[in-house]
N, C-alpha and C positions, 0 to 999 in steps of 0.2 A: 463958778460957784466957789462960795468961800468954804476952806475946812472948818466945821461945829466942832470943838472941841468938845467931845461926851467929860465926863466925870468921872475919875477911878477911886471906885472902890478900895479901902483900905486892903481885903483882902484878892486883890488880883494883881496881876503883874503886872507891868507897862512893857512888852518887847519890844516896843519902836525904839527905847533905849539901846539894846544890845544890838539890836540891825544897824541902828545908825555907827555905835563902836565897831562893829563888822567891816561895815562902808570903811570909814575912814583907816582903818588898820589895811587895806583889801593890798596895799601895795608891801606893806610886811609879809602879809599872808602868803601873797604868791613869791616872795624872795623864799620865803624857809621853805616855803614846798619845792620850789625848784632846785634850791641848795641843797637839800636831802637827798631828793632823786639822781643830784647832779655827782653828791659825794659816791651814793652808792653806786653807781653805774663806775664811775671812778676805779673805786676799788675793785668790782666784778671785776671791769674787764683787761685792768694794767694790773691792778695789786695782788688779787687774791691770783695762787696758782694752779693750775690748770688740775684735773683730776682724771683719772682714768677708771671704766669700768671694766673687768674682766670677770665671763659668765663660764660657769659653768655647769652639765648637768647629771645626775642622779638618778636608775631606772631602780625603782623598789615597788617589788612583782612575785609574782611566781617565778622561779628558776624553770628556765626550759630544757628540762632532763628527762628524757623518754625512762624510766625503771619498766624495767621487763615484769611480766608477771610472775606471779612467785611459782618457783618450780614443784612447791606442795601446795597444800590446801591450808595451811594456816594461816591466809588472809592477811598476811602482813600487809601493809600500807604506810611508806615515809613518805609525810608531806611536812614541809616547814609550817610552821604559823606565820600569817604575813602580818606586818605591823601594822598601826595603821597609822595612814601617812601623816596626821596631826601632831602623832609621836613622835614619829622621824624629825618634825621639822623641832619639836624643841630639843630631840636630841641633840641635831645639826650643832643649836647655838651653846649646848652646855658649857661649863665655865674649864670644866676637862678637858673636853676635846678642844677648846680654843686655845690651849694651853699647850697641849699637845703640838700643835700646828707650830707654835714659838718655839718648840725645842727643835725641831726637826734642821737637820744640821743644814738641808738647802737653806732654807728659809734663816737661820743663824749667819750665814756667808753671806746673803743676800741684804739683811739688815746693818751688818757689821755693827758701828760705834752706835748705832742709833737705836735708843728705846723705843721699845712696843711693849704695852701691858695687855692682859688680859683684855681691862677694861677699853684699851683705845682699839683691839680689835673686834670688839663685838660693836663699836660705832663703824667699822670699814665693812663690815660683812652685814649680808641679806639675805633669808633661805626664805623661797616660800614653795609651797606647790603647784604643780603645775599638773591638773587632769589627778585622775587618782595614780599613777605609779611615777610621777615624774617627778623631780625637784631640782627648783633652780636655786643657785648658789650665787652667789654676786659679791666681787668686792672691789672696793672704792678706793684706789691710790695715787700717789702723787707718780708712781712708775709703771708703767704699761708694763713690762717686765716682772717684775716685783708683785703685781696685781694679779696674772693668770698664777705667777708659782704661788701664792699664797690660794688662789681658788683651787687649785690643782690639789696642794698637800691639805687642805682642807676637805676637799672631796674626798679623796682616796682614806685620810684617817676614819671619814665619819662612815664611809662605804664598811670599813673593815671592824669599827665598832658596832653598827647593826645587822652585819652579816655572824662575826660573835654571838651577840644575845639572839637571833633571829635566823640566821641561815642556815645553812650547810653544816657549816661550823660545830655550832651547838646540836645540829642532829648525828653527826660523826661521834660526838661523846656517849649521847645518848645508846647510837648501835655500839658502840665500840660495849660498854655496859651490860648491856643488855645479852651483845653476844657470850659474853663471857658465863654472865647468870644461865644463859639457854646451855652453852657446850656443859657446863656443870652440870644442869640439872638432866641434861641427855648422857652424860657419865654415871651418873646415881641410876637412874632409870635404866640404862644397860647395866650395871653392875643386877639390879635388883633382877632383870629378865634372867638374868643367865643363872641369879640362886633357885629363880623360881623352874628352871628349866630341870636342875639338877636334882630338885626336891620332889617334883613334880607327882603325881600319880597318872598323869595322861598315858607312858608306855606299858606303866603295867594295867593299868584297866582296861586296854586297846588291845592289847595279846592276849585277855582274860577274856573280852568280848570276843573278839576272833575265836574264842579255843570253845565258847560255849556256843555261837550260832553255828560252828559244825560239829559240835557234839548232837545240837537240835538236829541238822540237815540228816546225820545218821541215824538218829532215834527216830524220826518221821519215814526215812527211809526202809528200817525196820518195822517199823509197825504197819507199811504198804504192804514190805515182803510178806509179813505173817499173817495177815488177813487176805492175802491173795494164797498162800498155802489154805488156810482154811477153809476158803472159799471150794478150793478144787478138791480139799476132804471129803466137802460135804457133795460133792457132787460126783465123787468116787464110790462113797458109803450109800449112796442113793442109787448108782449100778449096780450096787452088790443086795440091796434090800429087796425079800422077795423069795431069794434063793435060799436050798436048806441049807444048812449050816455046815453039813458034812458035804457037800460039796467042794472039789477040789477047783482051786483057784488056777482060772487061765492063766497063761503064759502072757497074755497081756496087760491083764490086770495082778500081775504078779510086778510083772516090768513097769505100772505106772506107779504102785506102791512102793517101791524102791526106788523110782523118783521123787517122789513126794516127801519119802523118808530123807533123801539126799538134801532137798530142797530146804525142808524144816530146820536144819542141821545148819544152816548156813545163816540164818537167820536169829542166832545165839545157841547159849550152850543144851542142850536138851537135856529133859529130867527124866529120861526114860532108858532103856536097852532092848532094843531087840535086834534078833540076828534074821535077816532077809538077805538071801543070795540065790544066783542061778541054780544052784547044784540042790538050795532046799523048795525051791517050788514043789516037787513033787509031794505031793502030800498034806499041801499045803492049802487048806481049806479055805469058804468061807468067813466061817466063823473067826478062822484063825486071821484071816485080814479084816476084819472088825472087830475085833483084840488090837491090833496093831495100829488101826487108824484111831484106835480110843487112845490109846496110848500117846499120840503123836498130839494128838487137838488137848489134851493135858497140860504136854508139855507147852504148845504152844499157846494154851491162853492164860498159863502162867509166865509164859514170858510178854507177852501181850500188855497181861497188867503193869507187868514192871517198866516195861518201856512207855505206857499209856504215864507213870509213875511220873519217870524220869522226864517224860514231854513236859508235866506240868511243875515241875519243879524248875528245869530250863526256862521255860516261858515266863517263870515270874523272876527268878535271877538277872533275865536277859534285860528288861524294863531298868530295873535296878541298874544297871551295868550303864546304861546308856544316857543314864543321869547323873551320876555323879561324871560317869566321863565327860558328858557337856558340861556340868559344872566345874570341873577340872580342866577343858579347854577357855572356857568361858574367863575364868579366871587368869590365866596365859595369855589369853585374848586384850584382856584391860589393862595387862604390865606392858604386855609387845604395843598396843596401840597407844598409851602413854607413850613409849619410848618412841615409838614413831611420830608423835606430834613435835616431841621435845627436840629429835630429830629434825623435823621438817621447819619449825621454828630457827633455829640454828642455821641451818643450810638458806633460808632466804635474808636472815639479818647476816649473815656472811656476803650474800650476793648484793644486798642493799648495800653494802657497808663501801664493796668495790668502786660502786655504779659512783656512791655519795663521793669518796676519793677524787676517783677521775672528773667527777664534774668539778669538783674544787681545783682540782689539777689544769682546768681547761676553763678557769676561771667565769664560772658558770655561777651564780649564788643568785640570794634575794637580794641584794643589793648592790649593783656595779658602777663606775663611773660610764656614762655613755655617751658625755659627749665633754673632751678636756677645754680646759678655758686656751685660748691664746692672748696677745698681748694686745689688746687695742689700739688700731690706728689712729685713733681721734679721741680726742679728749672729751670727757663727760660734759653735755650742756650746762652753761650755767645761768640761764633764765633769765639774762638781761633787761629784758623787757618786762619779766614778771619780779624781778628786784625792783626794776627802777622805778616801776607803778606801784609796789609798795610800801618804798618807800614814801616816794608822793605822796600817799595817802597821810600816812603815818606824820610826815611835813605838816600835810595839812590840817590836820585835827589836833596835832599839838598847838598850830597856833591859832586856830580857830578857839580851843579851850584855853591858850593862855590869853587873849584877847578878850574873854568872856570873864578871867575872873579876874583880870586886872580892872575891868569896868564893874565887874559887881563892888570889889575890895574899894573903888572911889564911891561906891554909891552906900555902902554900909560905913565908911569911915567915914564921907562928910555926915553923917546921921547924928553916926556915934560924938561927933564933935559937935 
Protein backbone atom coordinates (compact mmCIF):
# COMPACT_ATOMS: atom_id res chain seq x y z
CA UNK A 1 0.00 0.00 0.00
CA UNK A 2 1.07 3.40 -0.84
CA UNK A 3 1.53 6.05 2.14
CA UNK A 4 -1.84 9.02 1.70
CA UNK A 5 -0.35 11.77 2.56
CA UNK A 6 -3.20 13.45 5.20
CA UNK A 7 -2.97 17.39 5.29
CA UNK A 8 -1.51 19.38 8.14
CA UNK A 9 -3.17 21.72 9.68
CA UNK A 10 -1.60 25.08 10.06
CA UNK A 11 -1.97 24.76 13.80
CA UNK A 12 -0.47 21.14 14.59
CA UNK A 13 2.98 19.99 14.48
CA UNK A 14 4.61 17.61 11.93
CA UNK A 15 6.95 15.12 14.37
CA UNK A 16 7.97 12.98 11.55
CA UNK A 17 10.34 16.00 11.17
CA UNK A 18 12.10 15.76 14.55
CA UNK A 19 12.20 11.78 14.52
CA UNK A 20 13.63 11.77 11.29
CA UNK A 21 16.47 14.63 12.65
CA UNK A 22 16.77 11.98 15.68
CA UNK A 23 17.45 9.13 13.15
CA UNK A 24 20.04 10.65 11.40
CA UNK A 25 21.83 12.50 14.31
CA UNK A 26 21.41 8.71 16.15
CA UNK A 27 25.21 8.17 15.61
CA UNK A 28 26.11 11.71 17.45
CA UNK A 29 23.86 10.85 19.92
CA UNK A 30 25.25 7.76 21.03
CA UNK A 31 29.24 9.18 20.71
CA UNK A 32 28.12 12.12 23.42
CA UNK A 33 26.46 9.63 25.63
CA UNK A 34 29.11 7.35 25.65
CA UNK A 35 31.83 10.23 25.90
CA UNK A 36 30.02 11.53 28.95
CA UNK A 37 29.69 8.24 30.75
CA UNK A 38 33.03 7.44 29.38
CA UNK A 39 34.77 10.88 30.89
CA UNK A 40 32.87 10.38 34.18
CA UNK A 41 33.85 6.88 34.91
CA UNK A 42 37.22 8.29 34.05
CA UNK A 43 37.47 10.58 36.61
CA UNK A 44 35.62 8.41 39.40
CA UNK A 45 37.75 5.92 39.27
CA UNK A 46 41.71 7.26 38.36
CA UNK A 47 41.12 11.08 39.01
CA UNK A 48 38.84 11.73 41.82
CA UNK A 49 40.49 10.52 45.24
CA UNK A 50 39.51 8.10 47.31
CA UNK A 51 37.49 9.08 50.47
CA UNK A 52 37.23 7.58 53.73
CA UNK A 53 34.29 7.18 56.32
CA UNK A 54 34.88 7.30 60.06
CA UNK A 55 31.55 6.67 62.34
CA UNK A 56 31.12 7.26 65.38
CA UNK A 57 28.42 6.95 68.19
CA UNK A 58 26.44 9.01 70.95
CA UNK A 59 24.06 7.50 73.94
CA UNK A 60 21.83 10.49 74.94
CA UNK A 61 19.47 8.82 77.73
CA UNK A 62 18.89 8.86 81.18
CA UNK A 63 22.09 8.56 83.32
CA UNK A 64 22.26 5.10 84.98
CA UNK A 65 22.79 6.37 88.59
CA UNK A 66 20.94 4.48 91.31
CA UNK A 67 20.21 7.92 94.14
CA UNK A 68 19.41 6.41 97.24
CA UNK A 69 16.30 7.57 98.87
CA UNK A 70 16.30 10.53 100.83
CA UNK A 71 17.20 10.00 104.36
CA UNK A 72 14.01 12.36 105.31
CA UNK A 73 10.78 12.89 104.19
CA UNK A 74 11.33 16.05 102.08
CA UNK A 75 10.74 14.26 98.71
CA UNK A 76 13.67 15.46 97.12
CA UNK A 77 13.95 14.06 93.67
CA UNK A 78 17.29 14.84 91.06
CA UNK A 79 16.31 13.92 87.73
CA UNK A 80 18.06 15.56 84.64
CA UNK A 81 15.69 16.77 81.82
CA UNK A 82 16.55 14.78 78.81
CA UNK A 83 16.80 16.53 75.41
CA UNK A 84 15.26 15.70 72.81
CA UNK A 85 17.11 13.96 70.33
CA UNK A 86 15.98 16.31 67.26
CA UNK A 87 17.83 19.05 69.52
CA UNK A 88 20.89 17.21 69.84
CA UNK A 89 21.26 16.57 66.30
CA UNK A 90 21.21 20.24 65.46
CA UNK A 91 23.16 20.92 68.33
CA UNK A 92 25.83 18.27 67.01
CA UNK A 93 26.20 20.60 63.72
CA UNK A 94 26.26 24.24 65.27
CA UNK A 95 28.62 26.49 63.73
CA UNK A 96 30.45 26.62 67.50
CA UNK A 97 30.89 23.31 68.12
CA UNK A 98 32.41 22.76 64.56
CA UNK A 99 34.60 25.33 65.35
CA UNK A 100 35.60 24.04 68.44
CA UNK A 101 36.62 20.81 66.88
CA UNK A 102 39.21 23.09 64.46
CA UNK A 103 40.85 24.47 67.47
CA UNK A 104 41.42 21.33 69.24
CA UNK A 105 45.23 21.16 69.26
CA UNK A 106 45.08 17.19 67.95
CA UNK A 107 43.08 18.02 65.18
CA UNK A 108 45.64 21.41 64.62
CA UNK A 109 48.71 18.83 64.43
CA UNK A 110 46.73 16.64 62.40
CA UNK A 111 45.88 19.29 59.76
CA UNK A 112 49.07 21.13 59.83
CA UNK A 113 49.60 23.73 56.66
CA UNK A 114 46.24 22.70 55.29
CA UNK A 115 42.97 24.83 55.62
CA UNK A 116 39.80 23.62 57.00
CA UNK A 117 36.87 26.20 57.53
CA UNK A 118 33.97 25.91 59.34
CA UNK A 119 32.21 25.81 56.40
CA UNK A 120 34.34 22.79 54.63
CA UNK A 121 33.65 20.84 57.83
CA UNK A 122 30.12 20.96 58.01
CA UNK A 123 30.27 19.39 54.16
CA UNK A 124 32.67 16.38 55.92
CA UNK A 125 30.44 15.73 58.78
CA UNK A 126 26.83 13.88 59.16
CA UNK A 127 24.92 13.43 62.49
CA UNK A 128 21.62 11.80 62.50
CA UNK A 129 19.80 9.70 64.93
CA UNK A 130 19.60 6.57 65.49
CA UNK A 131 16.51 4.80 67.64
CA UNK A 132 15.54 7.56 70.18
CA UNK A 133 19.02 7.82 72.52
CA UNK A 134 21.47 7.03 69.90
CA UNK A 135 23.38 9.20 67.43
CA UNK A 136 25.48 8.55 64.79
CA UNK A 137 28.35 10.99 63.71
CA UNK A 138 30.01 10.45 60.45
CA UNK A 139 32.72 12.09 58.63
CA UNK A 140 34.14 12.04 55.15
CA UNK A 141 38.07 12.39 54.53
CA UNK A 142 40.58 12.10 52.24
CA UNK A 143 42.49 10.26 55.58
CA UNK A 144 41.34 7.27 57.51
CA UNK A 145 43.33 8.58 60.20
CA UNK A 146 42.40 12.18 60.07
CA UNK A 147 38.53 11.03 59.67
CA UNK A 148 37.96 8.81 63.11
CA UNK A 149 40.17 11.97 65.08
CA UNK A 150 38.06 14.48 63.78
CA UNK A 151 34.66 12.09 64.50
CA UNK A 152 36.20 11.35 67.95
CA UNK A 153 36.93 15.15 68.98
CA UNK A 154 33.71 16.01 67.52
CA UNK A 155 31.88 13.44 69.64
CA UNK A 156 33.48 13.97 72.72
CA UNK A 157 33.06 18.19 72.40
CA UNK A 158 29.34 17.81 71.52
CA UNK A 159 28.91 14.95 74.36
CA UNK A 160 30.32 17.64 76.85
CA UNK A 161 28.32 20.63 75.40
CA UNK A 162 24.89 18.69 76.14
CA UNK A 163 25.92 17.10 79.18
CA UNK A 164 26.68 21.16 80.19
CA UNK A 165 23.16 22.54 79.27
CA UNK A 166 21.52 18.99 80.10
CA UNK A 167 23.37 16.55 82.33
CA UNK A 168 24.86 16.14 85.48
CA UNK A 169 26.65 19.04 84.94
CA UNK A 170 24.08 21.62 85.08
CA UNK A 171 22.24 19.68 87.96
CA UNK A 172 25.65 19.84 90.36
CA UNK A 173 24.96 23.75 89.93
CA UNK A 174 21.70 23.59 90.52
CA UNK A 175 22.36 21.45 94.14
CA UNK A 176 25.39 23.12 94.74
CA UNK A 177 22.69 26.48 95.05
CA UNK A 178 20.31 25.29 96.44
CA UNK A 179 22.17 23.53 99.21
CA UNK A 180 23.63 26.45 100.13
CA UNK A 181 19.85 28.57 100.27
CA UNK A 182 18.69 25.10 102.35
CA UNK A 183 22.05 25.11 105.08
CA UNK A 184 21.01 29.01 105.31
CA UNK A 185 17.73 28.80 105.77
CA UNK A 186 18.20 25.61 108.31
CA UNK A 187 20.67 28.29 110.24
CA UNK A 188 17.81 31.02 110.46
CA UNK A 189 15.47 28.38 111.49
CA UNK A 190 17.82 26.99 114.43
CA UNK A 191 18.94 30.34 115.36
CA UNK A 192 14.95 31.27 115.64
CA UNK A 193 14.12 27.60 117.74
CA UNK A 194 16.58 28.32 120.09
CA UNK A 195 15.09 32.25 120.83
CA UNK A 196 11.86 30.77 120.90
CA UNK A 197 13.09 28.13 123.43
CA UNK A 198 14.59 30.82 125.65
CA UNK A 199 11.58 32.97 125.48
CA UNK A 200 9.30 30.25 125.74
CA UNK A 201 6.40 29.91 128.40
CA UNK A 202 6.18 25.98 127.92
CA UNK A 203 8.61 25.47 131.44
CA UNK A 204 6.86 27.84 133.44
CA UNK A 205 3.16 26.71 132.50
CA UNK A 206 4.37 23.07 132.89
CA UNK A 207 5.68 23.52 136.68
CA UNK A 208 2.32 25.70 137.15
CA UNK A 209 0.26 22.78 135.84
CA UNK A 210 2.22 20.37 137.74
CA UNK A 211 1.92 22.45 141.08
CA UNK A 212 -1.90 22.91 140.50
CA UNK A 213 -3.19 19.20 139.45
CA UNK A 214 -1.49 18.28 142.94
CA UNK A 215 -2.67 21.00 144.82
CA UNK A 216 -6.43 19.36 143.19
CA UNK A 217 -5.16 15.64 144.07
CA UNK A 218 -4.79 17.27 147.86
CA UNK A 219 -7.85 19.25 147.99
CA UNK A 220 -9.98 16.14 146.55
CA UNK A 221 -8.04 14.14 149.05
CA UNK A 222 -9.29 16.36 151.84
CA UNK A 223 -12.54 16.88 151.08
CA UNK A 224 -12.82 12.39 151.08
CA UNK A 225 -10.99 12.86 154.49
CA UNK A 226 -13.73 15.33 155.87
CA UNK A 227 -16.73 13.74 154.67
CA UNK A 228 -15.70 10.44 155.82
CA UNK A 229 -15.06 12.11 159.43
CA UNK A 230 -18.56 13.42 159.17
CA UNK A 231 -19.76 10.58 158.11
CA UNK A 232 -18.57 8.65 161.35
CA UNK A 233 -19.89 12.02 163.37
CA UNK A 234 -23.06 11.36 162.50
CA UNK A 235 -23.03 7.86 163.16
CA UNK A 236 -21.26 8.53 166.59
CA UNK A 237 -24.10 11.27 167.60
CA UNK A 238 -26.76 8.55 166.59
CA UNK A 239 -25.03 6.10 169.50
CA UNK A 240 -25.27 8.69 171.70
CA UNK A 241 -29.18 9.97 170.81
CA UNK A 242 -31.61 8.58 173.02
CA UNK A 243 -29.59 8.89 176.24
CA UNK A 244 -30.09 11.59 179.07
CA UNK A 245 -27.99 14.07 178.80
CA UNK A 246 -26.41 13.79 182.29
CA UNK A 247 -25.33 10.54 181.55
CA UNK A 248 -21.66 9.82 181.95
CA UNK A 249 -19.77 8.91 178.64
CA UNK A 250 -18.25 5.46 178.27
CA UNK A 251 -14.80 4.87 178.26
CA UNK A 252 -15.40 3.83 174.63
CA UNK A 253 -17.29 6.34 173.40
CA UNK A 254 -15.01 8.69 175.06
CA UNK A 255 -12.00 6.87 173.17
CA UNK A 256 -13.78 7.06 169.83
CA UNK A 257 -14.48 10.78 170.33
CA UNK A 258 -10.98 11.54 170.77
CA UNK A 259 -10.30 9.74 167.68
CA UNK A 260 -12.58 11.43 165.65
CA UNK A 261 -11.45 14.74 167.30
CA UNK A 262 -7.69 13.44 166.24
CA UNK A 263 -8.93 12.55 162.85
CA UNK A 264 -10.75 16.02 162.07
CA UNK A 265 -7.52 17.73 163.01
CA UNK A 266 -5.64 16.40 160.33
CA UNK A 267 -7.66 17.20 157.83
CA UNK A 268 -6.92 21.24 158.08
CA UNK A 269 -6.84 23.70 160.65
CA UNK A 270 -9.95 23.51 163.14
CA UNK A 271 -12.11 26.32 164.27
CA UNK A 272 -12.84 25.05 167.42
CA UNK A 273 -11.02 24.11 171.06
CA UNK A 274 -11.90 21.51 173.25
CA UNK A 275 -10.02 19.73 175.70
CA UNK A 276 -10.72 15.62 175.64
CA UNK A 277 -8.21 13.41 177.44
CA UNK A 278 -8.04 10.17 179.49
CA UNK A 279 -7.81 11.62 182.88
CA UNK A 280 -11.26 13.88 181.85
CA UNK A 281 -13.65 11.16 180.85
CA UNK A 282 -14.82 10.96 184.08
CA UNK A 283 -17.56 13.18 184.21
CA UNK A 284 -17.75 13.52 181.13
CA UNK A 285 -21.35 13.32 179.99
CA UNK A 286 -23.52 12.80 177.18
CA UNK A 287 -24.43 15.99 176.53
CA UNK A 288 -20.99 17.09 176.91
CA UNK A 289 -19.98 14.68 173.80
CA UNK A 290 -22.74 16.23 171.71
CA UNK A 291 -21.31 19.63 172.53
CA UNK A 292 -18.15 18.47 171.22
CA UNK A 293 -19.22 16.43 168.19
CA UNK A 294 -21.27 19.95 167.36
CA UNK A 295 -18.37 21.64 167.56
CA UNK A 296 -16.19 19.37 165.41
CA UNK A 297 -18.95 19.04 162.27
CA UNK A 298 -18.62 23.11 162.55
CA UNK A 299 -15.47 23.05 162.07
CA UNK A 300 -15.55 20.79 159.59
CA UNK A 301 -18.13 21.89 157.25
CA UNK A 302 -16.41 25.07 157.31
CA UNK A 303 -13.53 23.61 156.07
CA UNK A 304 -15.54 21.42 153.63
CA UNK A 305 -16.78 24.59 152.05
CA UNK A 306 -13.49 26.01 151.44
CA UNK A 307 -11.91 23.06 150.05
CA UNK A 308 -15.25 22.30 147.96
CA UNK A 309 -14.08 26.49 147.09
CA UNK A 310 -10.70 25.69 146.37
CA UNK A 311 -11.71 22.32 144.04
CA UNK A 312 -13.65 24.70 141.84
CA UNK A 313 -11.39 27.29 141.42
CA UNK A 314 -8.39 24.54 140.55
CA UNK A 315 -10.80 22.85 138.19
CA UNK A 316 -11.28 25.91 136.12
CA UNK A 317 -7.53 27.31 136.25
CA UNK A 318 -6.36 23.80 135.33
CA UNK A 319 -8.44 23.95 131.73
CA UNK A 320 -6.90 27.23 131.26
CA UNK A 321 -3.29 26.02 132.16
CA UNK A 322 -3.58 23.37 129.60
CA UNK A 323 -4.35 25.63 126.80
CA UNK A 324 -2.17 28.08 126.61
CA UNK A 325 0.50 25.29 127.33
CA UNK A 326 -0.67 23.39 124.16
CA UNK A 327 -0.58 26.51 122.49
CA UNK A 328 2.77 27.38 123.84
CA UNK A 329 3.98 23.84 122.73
CA UNK A 330 2.19 24.10 119.59
CA UNK A 331 3.94 27.09 118.71
CA UNK A 332 7.55 25.27 119.38
CA UNK A 333 6.17 22.59 117.56
CA UNK A 334 5.88 24.68 114.10
CA UNK A 335 9.64 26.57 114.68
CA UNK A 336 11.25 22.77 115.56
CA UNK A 337 9.23 21.23 112.60
CA UNK A 338 10.23 24.00 110.17
CA UNK A 339 13.71 23.55 111.32
CA UNK A 340 13.55 20.01 110.80
CA UNK A 341 12.27 20.09 107.17
CA UNK A 342 14.85 22.87 106.47
CA UNK A 343 17.13 20.39 108.04
CA UNK A 344 16.09 17.42 106.28
CA UNK A 345 16.10 19.33 102.91
CA UNK A 346 19.80 20.04 103.36
CA UNK A 347 20.98 16.78 104.52
CA UNK A 348 19.38 15.10 101.21
CA UNK A 349 20.59 17.89 98.63
CA UNK A 350 23.91 17.22 100.36
CA UNK A 351 23.62 13.44 99.70
CA UNK A 352 22.27 14.24 96.10
CA UNK A 353 24.92 16.48 95.52
CA UNK A 354 27.76 13.46 96.53
CA UNK A 355 25.74 10.68 94.48
CA UNK A 356 25.72 13.69 91.38
CA UNK A 357 29.69 14.14 91.95
CA UNK A 358 30.76 10.65 91.79
CA UNK A 359 28.62 9.69 89.01
CA UNK A 360 30.36 12.59 86.98
CA UNK A 361 33.41 11.23 88.52
CA UNK A 362 32.74 7.84 86.88
CA UNK A 363 31.69 9.27 83.91
CA UNK A 364 28.18 8.54 83.98
CA UNK A 365 25.96 11.54 82.31
CA UNK A 366 23.07 12.08 79.81
CA UNK A 367 25.38 12.15 77.23
CA UNK A 368 28.44 9.92 76.56
CA UNK A 369 30.53 8.90 73.59
CA UNK A 370 29.63 4.98 73.37
CA UNK A 371 31.08 3.88 70.80
CA UNK A 372 34.67 5.84 69.38
CA UNK A 373 35.16 6.10 65.60
CA UNK A 374 38.39 4.07 64.20
CA UNK A 375 40.20 4.61 61.10
CA UNK A 376 38.54 2.95 58.02
CA UNK A 377 40.00 0.29 56.23
CA UNK A 378 38.54 0.81 52.91
CA UNK A 379 37.67 3.69 51.17
CA UNK A 380 34.05 5.22 50.88
CA UNK A 381 32.20 3.88 47.64
CA UNK A 382 32.17 5.79 44.94
CA UNK A 383 29.02 4.61 42.78
CA UNK A 384 30.71 3.96 39.56
CA UNK A 385 28.08 2.54 38.09
CA UNK A 386 25.54 4.96 39.43
CA UNK A 387 28.04 8.00 37.96
CA UNK A 388 28.56 6.57 34.83
CA UNK A 389 24.67 5.91 34.28
CA UNK A 390 24.27 9.33 35.09
CA UNK A 391 26.08 10.67 33.28
CA UNK A 392 24.74 8.73 30.30
CA UNK A 393 21.69 9.97 30.87
CA UNK A 394 22.70 13.44 31.16
CA UNK A 395 24.92 12.68 27.50
CA UNK A 396 22.01 11.68 26.22
CA UNK A 397 19.34 14.31 26.68
CA UNK A 398 21.77 16.94 26.02
CA UNK A 399 21.99 15.73 22.59
CA UNK A 400 18.81 14.47 22.04
CA UNK A 401 17.79 18.51 22.96
CA UNK A 402 20.58 19.86 21.09
CA UNK A 403 19.50 17.79 18.01
CA UNK A 404 16.03 19.09 18.53
CA UNK A 405 16.66 22.67 18.40
CA UNK A 406 19.31 22.72 15.92
CA UNK A 407 16.32 21.12 13.56
CA UNK A 408 13.75 23.46 14.94
CA UNK A 409 16.39 26.80 14.56
CA UNK A 410 16.56 25.27 10.47
CA UNK A 411 12.85 24.99 10.32
CA UNK A 412 11.99 28.65 11.82
CA UNK A 413 14.97 30.17 9.92
CA UNK A 414 14.20 28.82 6.49
CA UNK A 415 10.66 30.56 7.23
CA UNK A 416 11.79 33.50 8.55
CA UNK A 417 13.86 33.71 5.18
Amino acid sequence: MKDIDQPIHEDEIDLRTYFQALWKARKAILIVTFAAALIVFVLSFWVLPSRYQATAYVFVGQPVVEFTQSQTDSGLQILPILPDIKAVVKLFTAPALLESVLKDPAVVAAIGNEEISVTDLIDMVNVSDVGKDQLRLQVTELNPQRAALLANIWAKNGVAVVNDAYGLGAVIQVLKTEELKSQKDFAQAQTALEEAYSTSQVPALSAQLDNRTADLAIVLSNISNVRRVLNDLQFFEQGLTGQPGDTPLSLGDGLALTTLRQRSLTVGNASYTIQIDSASFAGFTVSKGLEATSQMRAGLQDQLTRLLSDQTSLEQEIPQLNRDLSNANAQLNQISTKRDQFLGLFTDLSQQEKQVTAAIGLDVNVARLSVEAVPPDKAESRNLLRNTAVAGMLGLLLSVFGTLAVEWWREDGGDLK
